[in-house]
C-alpha positions as CSV (number, residue, x, y, z in Angstrom):
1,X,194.0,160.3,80.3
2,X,191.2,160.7,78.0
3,X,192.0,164.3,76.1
4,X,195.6,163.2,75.6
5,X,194.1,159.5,74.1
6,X,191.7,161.5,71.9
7,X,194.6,163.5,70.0
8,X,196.6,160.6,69.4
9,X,193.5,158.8,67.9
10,X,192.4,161.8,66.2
11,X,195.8,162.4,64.3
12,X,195.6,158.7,63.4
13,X,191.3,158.5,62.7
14,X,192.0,161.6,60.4
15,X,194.6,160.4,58.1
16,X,192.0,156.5,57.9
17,X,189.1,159.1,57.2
18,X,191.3,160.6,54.4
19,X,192.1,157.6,53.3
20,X,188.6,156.5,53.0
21,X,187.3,159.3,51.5
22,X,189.8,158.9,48.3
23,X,189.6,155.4,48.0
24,X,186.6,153.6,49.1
25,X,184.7,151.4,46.8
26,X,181.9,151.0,49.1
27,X,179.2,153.2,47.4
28,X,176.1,152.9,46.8
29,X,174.7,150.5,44.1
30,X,176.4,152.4,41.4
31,X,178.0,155.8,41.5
32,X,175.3,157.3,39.2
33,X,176.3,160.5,39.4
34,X,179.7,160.1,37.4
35,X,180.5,159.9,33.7
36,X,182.5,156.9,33.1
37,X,184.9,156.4,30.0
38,X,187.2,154.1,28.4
39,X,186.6,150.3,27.8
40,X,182.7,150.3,28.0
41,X,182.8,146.2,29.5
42,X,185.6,146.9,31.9
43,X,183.3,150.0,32.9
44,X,180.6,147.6,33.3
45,X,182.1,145.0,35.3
46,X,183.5,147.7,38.2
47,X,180.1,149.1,38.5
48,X,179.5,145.1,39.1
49,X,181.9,145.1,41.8
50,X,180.3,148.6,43.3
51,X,176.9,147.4,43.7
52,X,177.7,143.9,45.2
53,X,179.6,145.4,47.6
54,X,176.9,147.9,48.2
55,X,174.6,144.8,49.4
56,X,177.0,143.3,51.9
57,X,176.1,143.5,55.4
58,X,179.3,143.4,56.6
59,X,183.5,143.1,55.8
60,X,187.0,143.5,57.0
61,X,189.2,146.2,55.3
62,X,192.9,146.7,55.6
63,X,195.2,149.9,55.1
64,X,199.1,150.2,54.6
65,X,200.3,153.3,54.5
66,X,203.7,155.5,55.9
67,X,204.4,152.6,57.6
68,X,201.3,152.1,59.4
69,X,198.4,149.5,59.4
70,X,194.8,150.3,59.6
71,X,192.3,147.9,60.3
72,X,188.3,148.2,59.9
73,X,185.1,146.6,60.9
74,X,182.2,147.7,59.1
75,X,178.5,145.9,60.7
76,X,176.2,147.6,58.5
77,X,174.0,149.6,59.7
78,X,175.6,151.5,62.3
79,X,178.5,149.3,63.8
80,X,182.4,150.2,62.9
81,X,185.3,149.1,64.4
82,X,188.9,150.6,63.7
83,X,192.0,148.9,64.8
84,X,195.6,151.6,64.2
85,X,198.9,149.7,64.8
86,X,202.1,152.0,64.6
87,X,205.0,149.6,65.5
88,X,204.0,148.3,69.1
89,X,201.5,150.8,69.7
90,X,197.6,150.0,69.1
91,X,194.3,152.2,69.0
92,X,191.2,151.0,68.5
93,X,187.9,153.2,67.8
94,X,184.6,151.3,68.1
95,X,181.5,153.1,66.9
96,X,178.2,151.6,68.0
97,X,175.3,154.3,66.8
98,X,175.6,157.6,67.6
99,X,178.2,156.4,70.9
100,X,182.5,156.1,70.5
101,X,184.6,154.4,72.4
102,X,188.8,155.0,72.4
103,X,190.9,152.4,73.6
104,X,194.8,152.6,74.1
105,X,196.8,150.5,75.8
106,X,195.3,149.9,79.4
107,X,193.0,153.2,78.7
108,X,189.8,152.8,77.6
109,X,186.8,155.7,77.9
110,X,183.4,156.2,76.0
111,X,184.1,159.7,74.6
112,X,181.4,162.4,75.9
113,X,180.0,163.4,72.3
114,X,177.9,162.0,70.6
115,X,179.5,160.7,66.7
116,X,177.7,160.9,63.5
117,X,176.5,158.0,62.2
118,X,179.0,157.2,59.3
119,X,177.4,155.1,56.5
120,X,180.5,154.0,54.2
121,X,178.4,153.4,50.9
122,X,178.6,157.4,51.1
123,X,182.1,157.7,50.8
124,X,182.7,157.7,47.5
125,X,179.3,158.7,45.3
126,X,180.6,160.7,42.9
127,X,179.0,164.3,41.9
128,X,178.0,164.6,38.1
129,X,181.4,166.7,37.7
130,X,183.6,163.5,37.7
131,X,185.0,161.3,35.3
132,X,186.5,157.8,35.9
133,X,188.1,156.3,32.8
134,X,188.4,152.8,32.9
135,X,191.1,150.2,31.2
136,X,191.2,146.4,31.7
137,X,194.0,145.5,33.0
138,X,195.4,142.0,33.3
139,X,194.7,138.3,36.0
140,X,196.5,138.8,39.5
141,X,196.8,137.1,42.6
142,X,196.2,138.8,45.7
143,X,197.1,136.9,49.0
144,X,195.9,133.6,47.3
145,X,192.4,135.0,45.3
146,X,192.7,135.9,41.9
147,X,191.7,138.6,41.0
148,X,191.0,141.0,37.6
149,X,192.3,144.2,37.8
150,X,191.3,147.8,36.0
151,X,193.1,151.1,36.1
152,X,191.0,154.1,37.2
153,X,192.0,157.3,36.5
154,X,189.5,159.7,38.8
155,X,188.5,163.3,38.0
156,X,186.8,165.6,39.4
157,X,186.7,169.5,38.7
158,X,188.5,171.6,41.1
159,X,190.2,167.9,42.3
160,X,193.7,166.2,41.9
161,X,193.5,163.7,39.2
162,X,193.7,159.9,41.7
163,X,195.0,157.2,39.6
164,X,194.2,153.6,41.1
165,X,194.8,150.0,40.4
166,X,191.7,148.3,41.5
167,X,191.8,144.4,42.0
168,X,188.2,142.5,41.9
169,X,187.9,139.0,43.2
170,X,187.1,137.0,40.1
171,X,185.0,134.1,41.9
172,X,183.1,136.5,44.1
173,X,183.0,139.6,42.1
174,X,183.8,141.7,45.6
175,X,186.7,144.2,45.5
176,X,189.5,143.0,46.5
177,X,192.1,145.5,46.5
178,X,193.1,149.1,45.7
179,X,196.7,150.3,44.5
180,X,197.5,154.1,44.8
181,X,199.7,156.6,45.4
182,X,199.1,159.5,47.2
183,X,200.8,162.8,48.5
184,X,202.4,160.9,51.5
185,X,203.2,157.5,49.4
186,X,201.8,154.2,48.5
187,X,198.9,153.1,50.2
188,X,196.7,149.4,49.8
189,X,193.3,148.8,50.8
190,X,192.1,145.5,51.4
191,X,189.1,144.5,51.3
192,X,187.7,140.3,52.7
193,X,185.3,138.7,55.3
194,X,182.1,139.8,53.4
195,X,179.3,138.7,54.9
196,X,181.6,137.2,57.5
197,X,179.7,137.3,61.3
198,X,181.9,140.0,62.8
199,X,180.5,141.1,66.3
200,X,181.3,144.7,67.2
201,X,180.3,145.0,70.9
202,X,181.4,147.8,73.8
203,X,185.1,147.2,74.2
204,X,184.4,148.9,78.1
């Protein structure tokens, strides 16, 4: 049962990976490498929100996209936990270290191979050959927090320009949420629980 788990959680892993890779916030203490534009204090203030979330040791984060719902577990350094629902069905990836485990349904295995171990404040440090232009937007509420939001338009050379709505907590100064659209349609992130004692253990 294990091959035929691996491809159904490797069509789904891929498009959260993608997903990541576009959209995370969770850099390092400030994407350095990028030119930023715009509103200089609304510039200011997300590069804020990128280096406090570049010191929390752990968080929740929440994907909606075609019609499915991603959730992740980040224990920094090396512990990650990813949850896919697709109607009834569930998936859930655990990364402890180098070792994976898949889990579907009543199946659960530790894969064979050893995984690279992912560090999300990676995901998104931008090479000197992008811009993000930055524009204060107005107050919102997200799920009960308020939040600020600023619109991002992202380039990078060679790239398709990404255009996101980006949602920081006001009393935490923590992300909150992202807003964009992509080739296969609106997606959200989420992002709570910071420095929230999440255990990732084995789930076999």
């Amino acid at each position: 049962m294990f091959p035929s788990v691996s491809r159904a959680v490797g069509r789904a892993a891929a498009l959260a990976v993608t997903i990541l890779l576009l959209a995370s916030p969770t850099a390092a203490a400030a994407p350095a490498g990028a030119t930023f534009k715009g509103d200089p204090q609304a510039s200011s203030e997300l590069q804020a929100a990128y280096a406090k979330f570049g010191n929390a040791k752990s968080y929740r984060v929440r994907m909606t996209a075609e019609g499915q719902t991603t959730t992740m577990e980040f224990v920094l350094p090396d512990r990650f936990r990813m949850v896919i629902r697709s109607g009834s069905d569930a998936t859930e990836i655990t990364n402890i270290g180098p070792d994976q485990w898949i889990k579907s349904g009543s199946t659960c295995a530790k894969s064979p191979v050893k995984a690279p171990v992912a560090n999300p404040r990676e995901y998104i440090e931008h090479s000197s050959d992008t811009t993000i232009t930055v524009t204060k937007g107005g107050r919102e509420t997200v799920e009960g927090t308020a939040t600020q939001t600023y619109m991002l338009v992202v380039e990078k050379r060679g790239s398709p320009t990404i255009q996101q709505k980006f949602h920081v907590a006001v009393g935490t100064g923590y992300p909150r949420r992202i807003e964009m659209q992509t080739s296969r349609g609106p997606l959200t992130i989420d992002y709570f629980d910071f420095d929230a004692a999440i255990r990732i253990d084995p789930p076999c």
